[in-house]
LUMZAKOL-779633 format. One line per 5 residues: number of its first residue (from 0); for each residue x, y, z of N, C-alpha, C. Coordinates in steps of 0.001 Angstrom, whole numbers, plus 500000, padded with zeros to 6 digits. Example, Ala and Ser with C-alpha at 12.3 -4.5 7.8 and 13.67 -1.06 7.14 Angstrom:
2
0	513190,494310,507800,512300,495500,507800,513200,496700,507800; 512850,497750,507080,513670,498940,507140,512900,500030,507870;
//
This chain:
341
0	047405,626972,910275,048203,627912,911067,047402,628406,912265; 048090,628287,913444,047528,628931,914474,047269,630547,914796; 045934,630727,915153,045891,631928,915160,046491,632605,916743; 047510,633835,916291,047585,634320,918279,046679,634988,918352; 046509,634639,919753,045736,635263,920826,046021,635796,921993;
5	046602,637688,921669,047792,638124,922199,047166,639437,923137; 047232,639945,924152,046917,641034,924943,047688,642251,925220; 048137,642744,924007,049211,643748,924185,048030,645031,924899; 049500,645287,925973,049028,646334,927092,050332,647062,926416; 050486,648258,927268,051242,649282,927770,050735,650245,928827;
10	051795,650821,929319,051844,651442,930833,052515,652740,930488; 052370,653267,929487,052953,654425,929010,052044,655566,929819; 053126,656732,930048,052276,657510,930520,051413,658666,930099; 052023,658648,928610,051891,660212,927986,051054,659431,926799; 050443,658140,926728,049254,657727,926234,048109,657245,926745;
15	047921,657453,928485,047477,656544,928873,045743,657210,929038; 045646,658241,928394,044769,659717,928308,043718,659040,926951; 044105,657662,926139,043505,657808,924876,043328,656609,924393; 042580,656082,923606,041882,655250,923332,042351,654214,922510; 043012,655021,921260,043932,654242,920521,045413,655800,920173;
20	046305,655264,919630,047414,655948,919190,047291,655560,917594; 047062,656311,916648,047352,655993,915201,048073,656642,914627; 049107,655928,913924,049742,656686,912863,049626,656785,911046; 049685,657491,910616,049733,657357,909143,050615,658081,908159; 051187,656941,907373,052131,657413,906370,052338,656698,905676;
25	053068,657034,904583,053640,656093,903167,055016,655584,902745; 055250,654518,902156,056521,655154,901710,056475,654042,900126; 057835,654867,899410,057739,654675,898141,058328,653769,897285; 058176,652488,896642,058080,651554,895957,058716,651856,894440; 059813,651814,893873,060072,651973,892293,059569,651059,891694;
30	059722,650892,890740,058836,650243,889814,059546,650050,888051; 059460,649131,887484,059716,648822,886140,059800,650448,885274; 060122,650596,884581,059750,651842,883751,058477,651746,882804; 058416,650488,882703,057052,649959,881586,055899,649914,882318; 055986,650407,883756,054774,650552,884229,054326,651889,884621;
35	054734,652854,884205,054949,654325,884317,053628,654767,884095; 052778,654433,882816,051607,654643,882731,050349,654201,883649; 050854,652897,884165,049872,652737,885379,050161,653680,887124; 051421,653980,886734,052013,653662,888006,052900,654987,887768; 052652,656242,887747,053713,657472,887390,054147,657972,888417;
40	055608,658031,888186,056707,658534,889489,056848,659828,889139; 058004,660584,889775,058973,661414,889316,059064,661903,887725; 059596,662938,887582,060576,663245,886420,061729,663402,886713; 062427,663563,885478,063642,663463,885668,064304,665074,885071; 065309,665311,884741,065111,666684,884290,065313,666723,882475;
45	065198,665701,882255,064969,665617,880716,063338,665386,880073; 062910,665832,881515,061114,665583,881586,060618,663718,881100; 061791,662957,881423,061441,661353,881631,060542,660680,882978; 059386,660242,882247,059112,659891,883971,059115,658281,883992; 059482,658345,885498,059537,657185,885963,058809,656470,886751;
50	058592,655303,887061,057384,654428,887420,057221,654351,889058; 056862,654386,889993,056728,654320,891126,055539,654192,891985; 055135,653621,893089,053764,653446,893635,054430,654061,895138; 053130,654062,895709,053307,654134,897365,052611,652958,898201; 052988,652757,898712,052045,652294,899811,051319,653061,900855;
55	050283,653499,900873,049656,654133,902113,049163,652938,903443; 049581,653564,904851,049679,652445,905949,048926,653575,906651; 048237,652849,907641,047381,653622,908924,047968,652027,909997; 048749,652635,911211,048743,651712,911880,048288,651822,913584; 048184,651543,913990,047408,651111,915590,049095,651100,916494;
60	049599,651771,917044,050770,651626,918138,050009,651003,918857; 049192,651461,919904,048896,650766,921071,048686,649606,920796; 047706,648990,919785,047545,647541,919463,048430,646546,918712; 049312,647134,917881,050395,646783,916998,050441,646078,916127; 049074,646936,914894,048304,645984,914458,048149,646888,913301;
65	048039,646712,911946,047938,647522,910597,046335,647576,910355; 045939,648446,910179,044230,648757,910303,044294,648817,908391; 045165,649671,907490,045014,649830,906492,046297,649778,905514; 046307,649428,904340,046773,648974,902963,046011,649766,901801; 046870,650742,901152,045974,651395,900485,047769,651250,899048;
70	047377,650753,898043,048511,651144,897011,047941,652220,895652; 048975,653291,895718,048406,654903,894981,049834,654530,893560; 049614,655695,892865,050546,655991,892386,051730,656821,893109; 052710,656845,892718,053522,658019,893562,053169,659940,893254; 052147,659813,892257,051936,661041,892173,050331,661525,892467;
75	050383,660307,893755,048839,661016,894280,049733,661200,895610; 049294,662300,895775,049843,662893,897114,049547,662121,898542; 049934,662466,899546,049908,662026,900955,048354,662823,901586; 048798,664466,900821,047183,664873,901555,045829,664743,901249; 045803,663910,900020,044752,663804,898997,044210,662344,900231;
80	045319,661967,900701,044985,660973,901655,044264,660774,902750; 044373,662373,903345,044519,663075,904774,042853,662371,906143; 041877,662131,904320,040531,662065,905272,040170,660508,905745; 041270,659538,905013,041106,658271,905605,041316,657904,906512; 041934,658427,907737,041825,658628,908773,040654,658275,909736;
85	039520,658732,908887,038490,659237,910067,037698,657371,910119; 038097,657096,908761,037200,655392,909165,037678,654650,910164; 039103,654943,910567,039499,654010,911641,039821,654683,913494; 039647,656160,913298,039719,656665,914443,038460,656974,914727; 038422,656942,916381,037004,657225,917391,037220,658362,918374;
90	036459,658487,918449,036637,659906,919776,037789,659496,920854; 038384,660051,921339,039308,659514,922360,040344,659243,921709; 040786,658809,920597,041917,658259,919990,042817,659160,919401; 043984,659344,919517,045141,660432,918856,045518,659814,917466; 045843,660833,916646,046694,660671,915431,047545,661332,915186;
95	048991,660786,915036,050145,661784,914420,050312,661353,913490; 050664,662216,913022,051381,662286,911136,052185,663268,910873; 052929,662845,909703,053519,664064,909418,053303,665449,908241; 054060,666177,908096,053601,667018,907080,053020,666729,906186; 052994,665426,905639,052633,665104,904041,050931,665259,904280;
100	050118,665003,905451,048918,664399,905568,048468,666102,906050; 049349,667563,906112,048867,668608,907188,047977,668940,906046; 046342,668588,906751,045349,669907,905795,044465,670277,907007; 044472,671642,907075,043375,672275,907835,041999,671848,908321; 041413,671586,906653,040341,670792,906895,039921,669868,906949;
105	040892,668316,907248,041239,667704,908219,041448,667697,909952; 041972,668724,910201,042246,668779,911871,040997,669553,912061; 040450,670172,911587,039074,670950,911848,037923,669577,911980; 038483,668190,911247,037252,667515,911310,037713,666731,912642; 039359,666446,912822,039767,665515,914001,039002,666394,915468;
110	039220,667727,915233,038363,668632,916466,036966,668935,916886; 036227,668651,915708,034885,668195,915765,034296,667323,916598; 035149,665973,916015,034873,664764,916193,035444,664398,917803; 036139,665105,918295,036818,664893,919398,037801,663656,919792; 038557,663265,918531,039402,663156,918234,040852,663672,918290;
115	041712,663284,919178,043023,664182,919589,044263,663880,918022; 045087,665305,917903,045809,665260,916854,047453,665496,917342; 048480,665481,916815,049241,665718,916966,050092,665791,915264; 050504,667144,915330,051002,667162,913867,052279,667922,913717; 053216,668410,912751,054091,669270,912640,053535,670324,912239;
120	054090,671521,912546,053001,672874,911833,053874,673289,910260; 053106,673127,909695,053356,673877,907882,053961,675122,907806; 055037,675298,907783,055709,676488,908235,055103,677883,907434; 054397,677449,906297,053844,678468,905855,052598,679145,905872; 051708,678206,907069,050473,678188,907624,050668,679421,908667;
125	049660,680286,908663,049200,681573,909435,048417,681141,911166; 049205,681445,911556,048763,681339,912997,048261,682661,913654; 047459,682556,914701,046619,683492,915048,046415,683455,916719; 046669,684273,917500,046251,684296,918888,044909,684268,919061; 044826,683293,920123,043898,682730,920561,042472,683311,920745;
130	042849,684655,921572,042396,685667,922158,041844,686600,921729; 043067,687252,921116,043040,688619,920245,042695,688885,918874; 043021,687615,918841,042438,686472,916822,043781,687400,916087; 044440,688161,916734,045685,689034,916054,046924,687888,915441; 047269,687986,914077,048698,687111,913252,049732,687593,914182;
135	050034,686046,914513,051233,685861,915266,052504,685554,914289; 053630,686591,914473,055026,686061,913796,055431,685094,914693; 056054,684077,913743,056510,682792,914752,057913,683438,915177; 058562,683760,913895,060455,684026,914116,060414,685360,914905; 059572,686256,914895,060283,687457,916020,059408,686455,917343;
140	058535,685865,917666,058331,685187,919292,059782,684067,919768; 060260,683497,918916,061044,682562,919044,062278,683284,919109; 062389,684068,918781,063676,684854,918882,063962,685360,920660; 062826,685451,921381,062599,685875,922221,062512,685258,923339; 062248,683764,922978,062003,682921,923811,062613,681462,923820;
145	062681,680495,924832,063374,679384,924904,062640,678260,924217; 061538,678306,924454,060266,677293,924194,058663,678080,924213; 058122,677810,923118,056675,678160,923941,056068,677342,923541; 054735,677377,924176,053322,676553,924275,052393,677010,924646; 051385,677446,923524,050724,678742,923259,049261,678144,922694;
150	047811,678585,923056,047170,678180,922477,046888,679250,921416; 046551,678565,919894,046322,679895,919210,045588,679331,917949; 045077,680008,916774,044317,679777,915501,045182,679303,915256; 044730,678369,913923,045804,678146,912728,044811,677896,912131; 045529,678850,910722,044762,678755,909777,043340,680164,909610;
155	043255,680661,908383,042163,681629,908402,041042,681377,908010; 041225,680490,906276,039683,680513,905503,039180,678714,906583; 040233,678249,907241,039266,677005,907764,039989,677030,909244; 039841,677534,910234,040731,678281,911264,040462,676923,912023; 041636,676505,913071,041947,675430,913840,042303,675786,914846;
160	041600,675768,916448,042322,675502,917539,042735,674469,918364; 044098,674787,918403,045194,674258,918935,046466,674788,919681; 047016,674045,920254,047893,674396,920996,049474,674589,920252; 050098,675417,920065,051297,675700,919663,052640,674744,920376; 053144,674171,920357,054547,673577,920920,055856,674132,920033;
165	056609,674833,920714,057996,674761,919783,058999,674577,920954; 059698,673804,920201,061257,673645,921116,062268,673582,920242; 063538,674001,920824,064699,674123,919868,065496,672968,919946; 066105,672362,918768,066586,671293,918455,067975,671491,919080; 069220,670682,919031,070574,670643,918836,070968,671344,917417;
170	072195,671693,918009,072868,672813,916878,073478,671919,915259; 073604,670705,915885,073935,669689,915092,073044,669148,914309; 071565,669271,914709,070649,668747,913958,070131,669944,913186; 070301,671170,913866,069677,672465,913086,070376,672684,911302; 072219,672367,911835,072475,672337,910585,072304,671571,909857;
175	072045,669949,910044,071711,669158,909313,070829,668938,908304; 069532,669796,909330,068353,670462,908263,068336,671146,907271; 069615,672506,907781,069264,673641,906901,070764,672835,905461; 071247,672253,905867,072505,671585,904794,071376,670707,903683; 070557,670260,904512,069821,669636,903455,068751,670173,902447;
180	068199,671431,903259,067466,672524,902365,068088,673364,901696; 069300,673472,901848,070318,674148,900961,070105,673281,899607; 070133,672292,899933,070603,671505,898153,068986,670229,897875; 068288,671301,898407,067044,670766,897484,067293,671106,896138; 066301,669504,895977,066378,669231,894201,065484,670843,893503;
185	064159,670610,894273,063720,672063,893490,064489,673249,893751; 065117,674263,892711,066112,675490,893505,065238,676708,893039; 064049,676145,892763,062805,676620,892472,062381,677747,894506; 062761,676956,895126,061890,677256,897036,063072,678135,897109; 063995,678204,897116,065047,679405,897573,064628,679678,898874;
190	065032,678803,899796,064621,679350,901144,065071,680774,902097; 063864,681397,902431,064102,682660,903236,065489,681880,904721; 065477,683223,905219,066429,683661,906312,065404,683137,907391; 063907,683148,907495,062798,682646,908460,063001,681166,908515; 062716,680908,907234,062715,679199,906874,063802,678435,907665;
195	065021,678893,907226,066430,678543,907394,066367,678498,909357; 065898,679756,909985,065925,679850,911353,064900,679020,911840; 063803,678519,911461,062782,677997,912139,062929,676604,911900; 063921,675944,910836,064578,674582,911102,065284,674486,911947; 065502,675608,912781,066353,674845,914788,065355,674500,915496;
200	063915,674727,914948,063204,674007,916344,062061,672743,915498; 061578,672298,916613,060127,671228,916422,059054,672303,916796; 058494,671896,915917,056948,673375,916146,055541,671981,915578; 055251,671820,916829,053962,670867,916972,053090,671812,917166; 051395,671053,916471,050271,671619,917095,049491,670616,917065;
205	049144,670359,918253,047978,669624,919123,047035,670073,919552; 045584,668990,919514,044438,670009,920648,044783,669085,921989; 045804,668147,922169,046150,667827,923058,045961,668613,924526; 045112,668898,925730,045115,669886,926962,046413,669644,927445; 046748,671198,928162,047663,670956,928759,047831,670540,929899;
210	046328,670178,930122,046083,668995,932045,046759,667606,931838; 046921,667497,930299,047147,666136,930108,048319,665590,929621; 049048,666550,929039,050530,666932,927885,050934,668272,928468; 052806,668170,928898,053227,669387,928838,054400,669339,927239; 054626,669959,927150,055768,670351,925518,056386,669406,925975;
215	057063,668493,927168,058313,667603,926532,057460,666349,926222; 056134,665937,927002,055474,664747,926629,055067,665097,924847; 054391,665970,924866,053851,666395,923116,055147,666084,922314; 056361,666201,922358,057906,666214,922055,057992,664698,921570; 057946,664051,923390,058209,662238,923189,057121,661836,922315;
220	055682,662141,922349,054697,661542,921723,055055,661253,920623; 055731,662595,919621,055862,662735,918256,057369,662024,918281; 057844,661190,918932,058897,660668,918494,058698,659542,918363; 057634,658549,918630,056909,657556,918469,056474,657284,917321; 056330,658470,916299,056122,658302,914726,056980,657498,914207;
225	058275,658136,914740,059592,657135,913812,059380,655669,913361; 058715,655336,914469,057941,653604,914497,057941,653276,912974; 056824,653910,912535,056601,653552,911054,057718,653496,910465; 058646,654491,910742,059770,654524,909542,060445,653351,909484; 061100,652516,911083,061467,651102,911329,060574,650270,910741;
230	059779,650533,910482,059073,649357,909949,058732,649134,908508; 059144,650681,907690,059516,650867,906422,060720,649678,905963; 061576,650042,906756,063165,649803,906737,063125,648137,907023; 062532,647763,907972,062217,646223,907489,061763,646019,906629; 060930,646392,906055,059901,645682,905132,060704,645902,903654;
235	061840,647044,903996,062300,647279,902093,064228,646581,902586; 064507,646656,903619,066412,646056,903627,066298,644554,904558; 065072,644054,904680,065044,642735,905057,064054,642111,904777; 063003,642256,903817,062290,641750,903390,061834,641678,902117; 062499,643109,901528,062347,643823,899780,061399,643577,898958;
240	060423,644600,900133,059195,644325,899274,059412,645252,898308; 060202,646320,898219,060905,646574,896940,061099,645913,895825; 062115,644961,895867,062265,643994,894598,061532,643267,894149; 061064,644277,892793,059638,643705,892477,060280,642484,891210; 059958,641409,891279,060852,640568,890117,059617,640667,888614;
245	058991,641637,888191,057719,641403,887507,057903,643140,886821; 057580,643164,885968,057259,644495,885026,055047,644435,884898; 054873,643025,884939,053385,643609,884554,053061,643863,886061; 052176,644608,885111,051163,645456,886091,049970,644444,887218; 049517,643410,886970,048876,642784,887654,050064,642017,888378;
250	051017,641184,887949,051983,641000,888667,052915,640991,889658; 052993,642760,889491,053250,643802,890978,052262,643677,892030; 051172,644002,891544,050011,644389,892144,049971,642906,893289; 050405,641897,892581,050093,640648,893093,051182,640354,894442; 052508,640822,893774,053478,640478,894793,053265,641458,895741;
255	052817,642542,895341,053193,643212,896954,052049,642856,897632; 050915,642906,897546,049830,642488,898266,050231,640459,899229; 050654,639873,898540,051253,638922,899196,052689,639150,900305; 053138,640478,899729,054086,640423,900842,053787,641392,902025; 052448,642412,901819,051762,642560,902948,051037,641650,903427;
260	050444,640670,903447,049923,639491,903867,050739,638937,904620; 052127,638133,904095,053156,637956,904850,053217,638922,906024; 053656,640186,905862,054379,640724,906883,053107,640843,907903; 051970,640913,907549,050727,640905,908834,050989,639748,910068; 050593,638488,908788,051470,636970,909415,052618,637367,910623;
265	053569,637496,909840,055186,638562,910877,055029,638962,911972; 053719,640164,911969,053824,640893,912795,053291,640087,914166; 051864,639499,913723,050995,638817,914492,051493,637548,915374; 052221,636790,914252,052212,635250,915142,053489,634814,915543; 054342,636318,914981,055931,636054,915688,056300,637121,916619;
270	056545,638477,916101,057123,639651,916818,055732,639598,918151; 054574,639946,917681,053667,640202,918885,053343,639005,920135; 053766,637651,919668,053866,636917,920351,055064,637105,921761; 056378,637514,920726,057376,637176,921559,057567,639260,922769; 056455,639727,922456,056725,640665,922854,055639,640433,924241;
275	055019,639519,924147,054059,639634,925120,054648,638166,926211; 055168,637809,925475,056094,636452,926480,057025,637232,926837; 058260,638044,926902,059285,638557,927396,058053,639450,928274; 057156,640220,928136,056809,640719,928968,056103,639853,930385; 055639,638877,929936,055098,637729,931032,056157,637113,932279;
280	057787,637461,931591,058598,636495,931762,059726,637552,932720; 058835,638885,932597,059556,639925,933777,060979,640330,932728; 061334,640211,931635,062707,640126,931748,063015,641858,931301; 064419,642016,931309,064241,643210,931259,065424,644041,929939; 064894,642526,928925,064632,643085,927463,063468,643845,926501;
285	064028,644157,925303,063141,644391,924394,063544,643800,923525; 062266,643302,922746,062544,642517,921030,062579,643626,920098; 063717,644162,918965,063694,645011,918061,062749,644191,916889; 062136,645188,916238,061764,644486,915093,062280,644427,913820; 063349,644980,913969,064136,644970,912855,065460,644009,913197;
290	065766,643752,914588,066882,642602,914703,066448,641117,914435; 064972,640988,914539,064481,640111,914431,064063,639705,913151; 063895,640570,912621,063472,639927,910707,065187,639461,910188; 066207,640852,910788,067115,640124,910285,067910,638872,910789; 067315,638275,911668,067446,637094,912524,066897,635932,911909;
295	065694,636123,911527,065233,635060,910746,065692,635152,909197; 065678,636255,908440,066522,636449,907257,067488,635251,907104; 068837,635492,908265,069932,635362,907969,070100,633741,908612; 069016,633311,909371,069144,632154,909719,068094,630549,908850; 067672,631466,908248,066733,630651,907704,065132,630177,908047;
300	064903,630486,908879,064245,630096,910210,062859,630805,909939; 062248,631523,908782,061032,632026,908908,059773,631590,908546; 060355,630158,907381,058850,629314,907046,058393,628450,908754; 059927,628576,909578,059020,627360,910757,058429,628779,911439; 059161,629942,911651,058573,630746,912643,057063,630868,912197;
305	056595,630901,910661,055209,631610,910537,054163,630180,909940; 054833,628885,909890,053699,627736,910169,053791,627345,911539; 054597,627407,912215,054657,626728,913676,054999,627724,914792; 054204,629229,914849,055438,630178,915640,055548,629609,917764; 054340,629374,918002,054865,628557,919243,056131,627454,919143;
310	056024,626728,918757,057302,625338,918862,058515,626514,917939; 058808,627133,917340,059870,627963,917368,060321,629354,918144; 059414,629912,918987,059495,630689,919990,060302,629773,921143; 059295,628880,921329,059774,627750,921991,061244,627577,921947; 061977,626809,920925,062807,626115,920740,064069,627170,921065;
315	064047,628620,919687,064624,629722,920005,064776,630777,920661; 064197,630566,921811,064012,631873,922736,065085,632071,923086; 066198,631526,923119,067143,631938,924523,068364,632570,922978; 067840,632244,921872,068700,633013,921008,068192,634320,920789; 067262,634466,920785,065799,635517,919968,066723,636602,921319;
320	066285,636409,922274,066764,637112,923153,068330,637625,923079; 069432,636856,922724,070300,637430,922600,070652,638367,921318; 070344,638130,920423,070133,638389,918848,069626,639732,918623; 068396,639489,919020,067179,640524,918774,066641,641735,919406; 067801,641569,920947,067487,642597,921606,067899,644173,921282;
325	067070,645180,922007,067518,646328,921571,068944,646410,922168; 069724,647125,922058,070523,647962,922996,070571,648520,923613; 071210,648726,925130,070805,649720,926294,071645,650782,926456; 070921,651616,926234,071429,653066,925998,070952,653843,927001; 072490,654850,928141,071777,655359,928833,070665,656612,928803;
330	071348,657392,927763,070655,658906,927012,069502,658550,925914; 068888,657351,925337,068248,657456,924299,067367,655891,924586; 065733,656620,924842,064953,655385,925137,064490,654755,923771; 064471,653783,923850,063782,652716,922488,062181,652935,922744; 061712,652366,921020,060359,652158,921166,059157,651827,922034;
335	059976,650650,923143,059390,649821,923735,059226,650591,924916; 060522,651327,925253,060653,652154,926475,059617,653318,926588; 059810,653719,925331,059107,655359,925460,057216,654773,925934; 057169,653459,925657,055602,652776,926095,055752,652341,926977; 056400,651818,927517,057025,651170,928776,055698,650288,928891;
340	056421,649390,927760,055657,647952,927163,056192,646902,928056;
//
């Protein structure tokens, strides 16, 4: 198999400040019930538990390239995760994540290291002016105001400076939130009247400068996370690395590790190929990566794409292109756009 040898650029502007872009997150894998003891999920409310793993991913945007493969149980947490991070980021390089990965003493080490962060703020985390070191209420400032972007503490026994971002969502998405925190499974959280109000906005904190990021770039940045989630969504409704056909435990272990192998293959000697030829070729598409797995899915076409991916780039381009492209939307930029890849 040929190896590519691919030069992904971007011309983005609200990355062009940083070294690498990384993201990190998980997502979750069921599992046999007979593997529960290796592999413990959930309960159920008859206190049954059930079997489940994660996958932990650290991936490279700018390069478009998976740095890490880590498989947990589902009941080792995301923040227990938080410090693996630091083996693959360098000074200069940003990381977003989301809540699952927020620990204090984590972003205290990304600020050290001079390392840029971008995170959601823990709504139950204590913030502190900058200045005055005086506890800032978030819901009486926001009540008051349209947006702010504020530098301030977070955090007391391991204190973090950073920059505050909040902006208010659509009224449509505000309720969407609070409809869904209404009928959490735990009825254990009983959410306050604060909680409920502070799901109308996005409340980021970055040590991002503001010479370099204003609140709507910090905004787009963090919408670039979603990435991972598309690439969840391939990998489990067009590729199912879900469907594990195996109950033993070495078995699993075996298939999914082969079907991350595969999807590296995927990423490398098909999608990143054809993303750097449409870009050579001026045109003024984008390749989805999810139209494209289900392109080869549904056509058959993926043992030639990943032993031969030149002579099938080749052959199929002028379909790949019609097939696979994003959609052009005037109000809502794609992946490719928001990099202006």
């Amino acid at each position: 198999m040929q190896k590519a040898k691919l030069n992904i650029k971007h011309n983005s502007k609200i990355f062009k400040h940083f070294k690498d872009v990384i993201i990190q997150d998980s997502t979750n894998i069921p599992l046999s019930e007979q593997l529960a003891s290796y592999f413990p999920g959930a309960k159920n409310s008859s206190n049954k538990r059930f079997a489940s793993l994660k996958i932990q991913v650290i991936f490279s945007i700018l390069r478009e390239r998976f740095l890490y493969f880590l498989l947990t149980p589902f009941t080792t947490n995301d923040q227990s995760q938080a410090d693996e991070i630091f083996k693959y980021a360098t000074k200069g390089s940003l990381i977003i994540r989301d809540l699952g990965y927020f620990t204090l003493k984590s972003l205290a080490y990304l600020n050290n290291a001079g390392i840029y962060f971008l995170s959601l703020l823990h709504k139950n985390t204590n913030i502190y002016d900058a200045n005055t070191k005086k506890k800032l209420n978030l819901v009486r400032l926001l009540k008051k105001k349209n947006f702010l972007d504020l530098e301030v503490i977070v955090g007391k026994t391991t204190p973090v400076k950073a920059r505050l971002i909040a902006l208010p969502v659509d009224e449509k998405t505000a309720q969407k939130r609070r409809e869904k925190a209404k009928h959490d499974r735990d009825k254990r959280l009983n959410h306050s009247k604060n909680y409920l109000f502070l799901l109308g906005w996005t409340i980021l904190i970055t040590n991002v400068p503001l010479d370099v990021w204003d609140a709507q770039d910090a905004l787009n940045a963090y919408r670039i996370r979603w990435r991972i989630e598309i690439i969840f969504k391939t990998w489990k409704s067009v590729f199912h690395v879900d469907n594990i056909p195996s109950s033993s435990k070495n078995m699993t272990l075996a298939f999914i590790y082969a079907m991350l192998f595969f999807i590296t293959l995927f990423t490398l000697n098909i999608y990143d190929r054809l993303l750097v030829l449409v870009k050579k070729k001026k045109l003024s598409v984008q390749i989805s990566l999810l139209k494209l797995a289900q392109f080869l899915k549904n056509t058959d076409l993926m043992p030639l794409a990943l032993t031969y991916p030149e002579k099938f780039i080749k052959k199929y381009f002028i379909q790949i292109i019609y097939y696979c492209a994003y959609e052009k939307r005037k109000n809502r930029l794609n992946y490719l756009q928001l990099l202006d890849f």
